[in-house]
C-alpha positions in Angstrom: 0.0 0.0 0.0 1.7 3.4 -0.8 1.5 6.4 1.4 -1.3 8.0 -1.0 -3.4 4.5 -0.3 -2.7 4.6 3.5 -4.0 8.3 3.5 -7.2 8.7 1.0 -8.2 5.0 -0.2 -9.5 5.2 -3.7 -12.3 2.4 -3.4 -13.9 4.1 0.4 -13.7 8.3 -1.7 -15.2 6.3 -4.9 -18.1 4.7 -2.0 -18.0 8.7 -0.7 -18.4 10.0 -4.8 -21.3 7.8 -5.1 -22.7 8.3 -1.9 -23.0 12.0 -2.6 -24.7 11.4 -6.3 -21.6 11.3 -8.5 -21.0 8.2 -10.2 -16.8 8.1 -11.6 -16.5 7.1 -15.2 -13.6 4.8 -14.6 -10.9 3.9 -11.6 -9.8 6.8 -9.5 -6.5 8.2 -9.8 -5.0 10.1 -6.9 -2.0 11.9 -6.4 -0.9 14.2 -3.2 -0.1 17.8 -4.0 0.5 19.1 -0.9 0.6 18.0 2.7 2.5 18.1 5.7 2.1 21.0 7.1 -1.3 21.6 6.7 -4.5 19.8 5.6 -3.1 16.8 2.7 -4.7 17.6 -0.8 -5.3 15.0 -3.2 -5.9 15.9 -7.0 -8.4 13.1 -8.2 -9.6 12.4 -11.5 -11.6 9.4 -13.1 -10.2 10.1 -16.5 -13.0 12.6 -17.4 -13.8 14.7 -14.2 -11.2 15.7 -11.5 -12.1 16.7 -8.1 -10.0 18.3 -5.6 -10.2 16.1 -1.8 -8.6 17.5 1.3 -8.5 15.6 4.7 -6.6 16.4 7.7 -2.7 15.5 8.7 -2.0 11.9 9.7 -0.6 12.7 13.0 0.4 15.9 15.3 -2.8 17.1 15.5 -3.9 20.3 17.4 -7.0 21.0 18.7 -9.5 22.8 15.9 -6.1 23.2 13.7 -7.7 21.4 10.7 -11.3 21.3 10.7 -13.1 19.9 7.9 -16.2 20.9 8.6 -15.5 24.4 8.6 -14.5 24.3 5.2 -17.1 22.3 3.9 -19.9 25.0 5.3 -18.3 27.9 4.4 -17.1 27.5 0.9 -20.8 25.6 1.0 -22.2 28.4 2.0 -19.9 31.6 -0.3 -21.3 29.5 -3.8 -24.1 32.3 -4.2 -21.5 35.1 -3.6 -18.5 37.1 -5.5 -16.3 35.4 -3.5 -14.6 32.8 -5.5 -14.9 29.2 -4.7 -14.6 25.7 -6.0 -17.8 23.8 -6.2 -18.6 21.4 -3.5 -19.0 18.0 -4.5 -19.3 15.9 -1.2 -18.0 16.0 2.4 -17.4 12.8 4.8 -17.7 14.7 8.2 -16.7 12.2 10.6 -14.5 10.0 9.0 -17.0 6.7 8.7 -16.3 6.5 4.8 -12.7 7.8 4.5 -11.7 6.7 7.8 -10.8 10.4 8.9 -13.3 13.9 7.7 -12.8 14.7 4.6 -14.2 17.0 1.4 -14.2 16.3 -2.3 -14.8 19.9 -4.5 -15.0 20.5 -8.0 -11.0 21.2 -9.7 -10.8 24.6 -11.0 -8.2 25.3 -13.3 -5.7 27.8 -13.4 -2.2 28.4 -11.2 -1.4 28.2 -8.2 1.5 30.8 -7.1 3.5 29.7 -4.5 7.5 30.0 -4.8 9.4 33.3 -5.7 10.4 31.3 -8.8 6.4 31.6 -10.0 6.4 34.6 -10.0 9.2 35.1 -13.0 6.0 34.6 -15.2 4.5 37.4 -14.3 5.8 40.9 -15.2 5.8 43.8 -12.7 2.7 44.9 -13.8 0.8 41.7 -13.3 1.9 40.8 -9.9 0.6 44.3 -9.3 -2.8 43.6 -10.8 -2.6 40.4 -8.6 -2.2 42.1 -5.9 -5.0 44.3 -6.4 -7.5 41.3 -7.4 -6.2 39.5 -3.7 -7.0 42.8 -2.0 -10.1 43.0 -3.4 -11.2 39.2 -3.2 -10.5 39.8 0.8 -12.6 42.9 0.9 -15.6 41.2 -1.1 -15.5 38.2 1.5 -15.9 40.3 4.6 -18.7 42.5 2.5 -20.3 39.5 2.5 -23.8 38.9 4.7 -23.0 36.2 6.6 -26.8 35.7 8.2 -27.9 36.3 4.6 -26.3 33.3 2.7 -26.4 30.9 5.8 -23.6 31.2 8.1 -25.0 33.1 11.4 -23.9 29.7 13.5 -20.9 29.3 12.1 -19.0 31.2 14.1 -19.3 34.1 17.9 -17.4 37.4 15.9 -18.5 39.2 19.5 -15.1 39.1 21.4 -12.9 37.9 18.4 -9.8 39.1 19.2 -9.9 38.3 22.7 -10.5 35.1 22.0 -7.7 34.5 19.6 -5.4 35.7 22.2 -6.3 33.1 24.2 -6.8 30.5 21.5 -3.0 30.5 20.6 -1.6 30.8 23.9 -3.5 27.4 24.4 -2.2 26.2 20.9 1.3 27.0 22.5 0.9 24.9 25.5 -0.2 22.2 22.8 3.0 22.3 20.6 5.8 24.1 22.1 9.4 22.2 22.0 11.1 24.5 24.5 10.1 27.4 26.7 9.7 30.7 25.1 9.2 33.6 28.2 8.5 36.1 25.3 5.4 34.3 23.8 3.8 34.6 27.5 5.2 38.5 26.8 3.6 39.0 24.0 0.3 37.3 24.9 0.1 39.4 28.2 0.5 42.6 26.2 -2.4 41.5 23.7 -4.5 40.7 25.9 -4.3 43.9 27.8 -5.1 46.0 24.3 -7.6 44.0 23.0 -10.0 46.6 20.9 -13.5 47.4 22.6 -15.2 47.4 19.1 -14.7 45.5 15.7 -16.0 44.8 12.4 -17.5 41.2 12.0 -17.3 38.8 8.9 -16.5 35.8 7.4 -12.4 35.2 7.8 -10.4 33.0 5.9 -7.8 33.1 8.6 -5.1 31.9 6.2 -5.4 34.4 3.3 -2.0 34.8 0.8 -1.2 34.4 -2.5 -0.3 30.8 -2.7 -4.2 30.3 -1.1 -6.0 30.8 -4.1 -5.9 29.6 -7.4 -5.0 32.5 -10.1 -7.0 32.1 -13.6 -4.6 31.0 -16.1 -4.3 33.4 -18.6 -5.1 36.2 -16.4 -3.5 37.3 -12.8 -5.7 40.0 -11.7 -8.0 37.5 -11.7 -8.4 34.9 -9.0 -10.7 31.9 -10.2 -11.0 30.7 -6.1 -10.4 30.5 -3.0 -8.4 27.4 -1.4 -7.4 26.3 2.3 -10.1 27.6 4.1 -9.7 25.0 7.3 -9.2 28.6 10.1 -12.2 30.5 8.7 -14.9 31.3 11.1 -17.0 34.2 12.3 -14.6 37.3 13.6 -13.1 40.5 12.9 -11.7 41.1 9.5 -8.5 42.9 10.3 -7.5 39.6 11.6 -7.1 39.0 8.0 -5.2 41.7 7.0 -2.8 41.8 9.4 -2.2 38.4 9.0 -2.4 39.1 5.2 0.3 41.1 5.8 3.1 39.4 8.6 3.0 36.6 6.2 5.0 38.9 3.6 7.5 38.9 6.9 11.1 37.0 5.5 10.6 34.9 8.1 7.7 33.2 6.7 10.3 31.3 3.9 12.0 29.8 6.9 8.6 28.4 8.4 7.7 27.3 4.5 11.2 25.8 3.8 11.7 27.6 0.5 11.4 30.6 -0.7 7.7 31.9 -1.0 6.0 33.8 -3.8 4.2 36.1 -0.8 7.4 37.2 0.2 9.0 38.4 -2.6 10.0 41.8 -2.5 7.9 42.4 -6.0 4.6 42.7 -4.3 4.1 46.0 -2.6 5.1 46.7 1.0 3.2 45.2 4.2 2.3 49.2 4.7 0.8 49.9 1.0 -1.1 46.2 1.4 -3.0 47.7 4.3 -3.7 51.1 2.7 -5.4 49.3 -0.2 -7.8 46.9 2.1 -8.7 50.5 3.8 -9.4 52.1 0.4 -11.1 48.8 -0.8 -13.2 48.7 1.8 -13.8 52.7 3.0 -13.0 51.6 6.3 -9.9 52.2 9.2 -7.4 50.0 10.5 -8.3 50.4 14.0 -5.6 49.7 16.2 -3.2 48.5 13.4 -0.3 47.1 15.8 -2.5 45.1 17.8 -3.8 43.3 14.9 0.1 42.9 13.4 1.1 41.7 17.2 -1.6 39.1 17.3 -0.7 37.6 13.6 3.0 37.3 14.9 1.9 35.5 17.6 -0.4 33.3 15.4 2.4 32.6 12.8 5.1 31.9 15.7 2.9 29.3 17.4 2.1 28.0 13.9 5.9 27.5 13.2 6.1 26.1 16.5 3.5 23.5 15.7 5.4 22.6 12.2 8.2 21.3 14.1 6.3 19.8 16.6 4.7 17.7 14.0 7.6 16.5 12.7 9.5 16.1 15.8 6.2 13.2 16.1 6.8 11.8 12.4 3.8 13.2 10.9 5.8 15.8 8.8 6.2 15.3 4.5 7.6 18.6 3.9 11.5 19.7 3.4 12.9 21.5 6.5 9.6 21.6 9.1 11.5 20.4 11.9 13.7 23.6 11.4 10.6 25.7 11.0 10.3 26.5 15.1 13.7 28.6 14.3 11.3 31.2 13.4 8.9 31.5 15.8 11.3 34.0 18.2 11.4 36.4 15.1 7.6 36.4 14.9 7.4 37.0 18.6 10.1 39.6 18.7 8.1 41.3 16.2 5.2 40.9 17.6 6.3 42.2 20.9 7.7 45.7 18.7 4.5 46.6 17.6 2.5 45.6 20.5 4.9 47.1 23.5 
């Protein structure tokens, strides 16, 4: 049995396919595109159709890190909107037919941006176009009604941030590999500047280039958006900020290469934020507790990497040197927060 086999079984997703109305026009073919450190994805195709399935990692798991059923109800839930997403196909949602949750989506076609490298096929002006059309696709998702098209459950936006703040100081307790005094630091200060009053939407709560799929022949347009296992109900300059540490050099240590999202070719973390605020005709409210609570989110995040693979459950090149990040995320953190 190959690893692809011990992971996603083609004859229990072709029982799942069926289950949920679609019948495959010949034996499934799989193949793992990415895994590791986040949810595995699967490209599958019966030789006519090709569906995308994602189901969580195979060991190392962290509480609410990489739940299924969020994606399935929210990109369920965005198909009536602007915001652009694949077409769900069918969802396993505790495991009995897969053997662990997972969700099968239409395959949309285009590219998917993720090393520095990719970029050489744009020019300067596209990757500013694509910039533009990211922006935008962020500020159309948190426009969105979330009562309206389904999703008042899905989520308690009242008291975000404060509960963030506390969510990742728990995921540190989960997945630290050494002590850290600065992460309780930095947590102390956010939680003493939590903001009063927010904004509430739906967030991604992973949102970057290399998370959505760019149409082929044109980059300021994105044909959907992928990896939507952190979105819930909250405040959307969670987004942004986060949006934004990610283009933090940093980030290529946590990824083990170098990313598209940090290339110096897209605009700085500073001009990223003034176009969400013109996008959207709204503030940044307190901008540095937003950017302090994304570097805490991305250190614990790099923290967790390692601490995956430190437990064997790691496929991707360099994760258990991924925690050597985490103190430059907190260090930051703590500069815009103290």
């Amino acid at each position: 049995m190959t690893a692809v086999d011990a992971a996603l079984d083609r004859d229990r997703l072709r029982r799942l396919l069926i289950d949920n109305g679609v019948e495959p026009a010949g034996e499934l073919s799989i193949e793992l595109i990415s895994g590791g450190k986040s949810n595995l994805t699967y490209t599958v195709t019966d030789g006519v159709t090709s569906w995308v399935a994602r189901r969580p990692p195979t060991g190392g798991l962290t509480p609410s890190a990489h739940d299924m059923g969020r994606e399935w109800a929210v990109t369920s839930a965005l198909q009536s909107t602007s915001v652009p997403v694949a077409r769900t196909v069918a969802f396993d949602s505790d495991g009995s037919t897969i053997g662990a949750p997972c969700t099968v989506v239409e395959f949309v076609d285009g590219r998917v941006v993720r090393t520095a490298a990719d970029l050489d096929a744009y020019s300067d002006d596209e990757v500013a176009r694509n910039l533009d059309a990211l922006v935008q696709t962020l500020a159309d998702l948190h426009a969105v009604d979330y009562r309206e098209v389904g999703l008042g459950e899905f989520g308690r936006p009242a008291g975000f941030a404060a509960r963030q703040v506390k969510l990742w100081a728990r995921q540190w307790g989960h997945v630290k590999t050494r002590e850290l005094p600065d992460v309780e630091r930095l947590v102390d200060a956010l939680a003493a500047r939590v903001p009063e009053q927010a904004r509430e939407s739906v967030v991604h709560g992973d949102f970057r280039v290399d998370n959505t799929i760019i149409d082929a022949d044109d980059p300021a347009r994105i044909a959907a958006v992928v990896d939507w296992e952190m979105s819930t109900l909250g405040d959307p300059l969670t987004d942004v900020a986060l949006m934004c540490v990610y283009r933090t050099g940093a980030f290529d240590q946590v990824l083990g290469f170098a990313a598209a999202w940090t290339s110096d070719r897209y605009a700085s973390v500073d001009e990223i934020a003034q176009k969400y605020s013109t996008a959207t005709g709204s503030d940044l409210g307190d901008w540095d507790f937003y950017l302090g609570l994304a570097n805490l989110k991305l250190g614990v995040i790099a923290e967790g990497i390692t601490y995956r693979a430190l437990s064997g459950a790691s496929s991707g090149d360099g994760a258990e040197k991924a925690a050597e990040a985490t103190a430059a995320f907190i260090a930051e953190g703590l500069r815009h927060i103290g």
